[in-house]
C-alpha positions in Angstrom: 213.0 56.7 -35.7 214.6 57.3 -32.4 212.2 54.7 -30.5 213.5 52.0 -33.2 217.6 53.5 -31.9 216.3 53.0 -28.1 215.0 49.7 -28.7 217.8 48.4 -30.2 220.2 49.6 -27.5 218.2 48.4 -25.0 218.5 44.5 -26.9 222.5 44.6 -25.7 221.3 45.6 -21.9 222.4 43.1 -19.3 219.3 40.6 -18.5 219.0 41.3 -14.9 220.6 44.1 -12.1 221.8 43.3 -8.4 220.5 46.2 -6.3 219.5 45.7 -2.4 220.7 41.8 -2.3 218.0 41.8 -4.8 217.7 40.8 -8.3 215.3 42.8 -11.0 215.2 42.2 -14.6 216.6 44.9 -16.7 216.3 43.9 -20.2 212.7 42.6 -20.7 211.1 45.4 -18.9 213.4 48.1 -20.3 211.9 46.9 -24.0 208.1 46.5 -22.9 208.1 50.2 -21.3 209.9 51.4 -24.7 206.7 49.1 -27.1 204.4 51.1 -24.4 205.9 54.6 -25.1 205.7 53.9 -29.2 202.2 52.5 -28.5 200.8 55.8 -26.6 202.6 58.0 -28.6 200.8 56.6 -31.5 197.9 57.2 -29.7 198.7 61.1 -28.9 198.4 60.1 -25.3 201.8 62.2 -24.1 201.3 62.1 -20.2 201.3 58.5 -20.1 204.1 58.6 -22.4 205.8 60.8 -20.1 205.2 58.7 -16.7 206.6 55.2 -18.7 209.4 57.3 -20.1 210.3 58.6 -16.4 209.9 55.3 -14.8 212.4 53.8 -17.5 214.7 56.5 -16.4 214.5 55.8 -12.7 215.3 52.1 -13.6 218.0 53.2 -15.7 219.7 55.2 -13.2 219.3 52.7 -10.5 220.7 50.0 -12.6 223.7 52.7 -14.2 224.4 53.1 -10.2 225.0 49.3 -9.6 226.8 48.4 -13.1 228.3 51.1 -14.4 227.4 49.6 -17.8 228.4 51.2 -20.9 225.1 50.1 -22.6 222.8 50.8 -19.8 224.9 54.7 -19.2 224.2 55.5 -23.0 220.7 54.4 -23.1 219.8 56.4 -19.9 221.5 59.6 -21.9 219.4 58.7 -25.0 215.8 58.8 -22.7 
């Protein structure tokens, strides 16, 4: 249930972040790590679950740091 919450929030992320003079995309990858941590965790495999879930977290922050989105600040407190 609180993957399906996650996934949802992370649908109204911005598309893309601005860090470094760089651009990354926010959105897309945000929701294929999330499919990936339903995925293992339906597959009892809880490390990798943990490593995707703490790389979303570093992208969250980064992108929280540059935006100061609402959307992106409450899904990095949700993870």
């Amino acid at each position: 249930m609180r993957l399906t919450v996650l996934h949802q929030t992370a649908k109204g992320l911005p598309i893309t972040f601005d860090y470094d003079d760089q651009t990354y995309p926010l959105r897309e990858s945000t929701l294929k790590i999330i499919e990936s941590v339903k995925w293992y965790l339906w597959h009892g495999n809880t490390y990798q679950t943990l490593e995707h879930l703490n790389t979303l977290e570093m992208e969250l922050d980064t992108a929280n740091e540059q935006s100061n989105d609402s959307v992106t600040r409450k899904l990095l407190k949700a993870v």
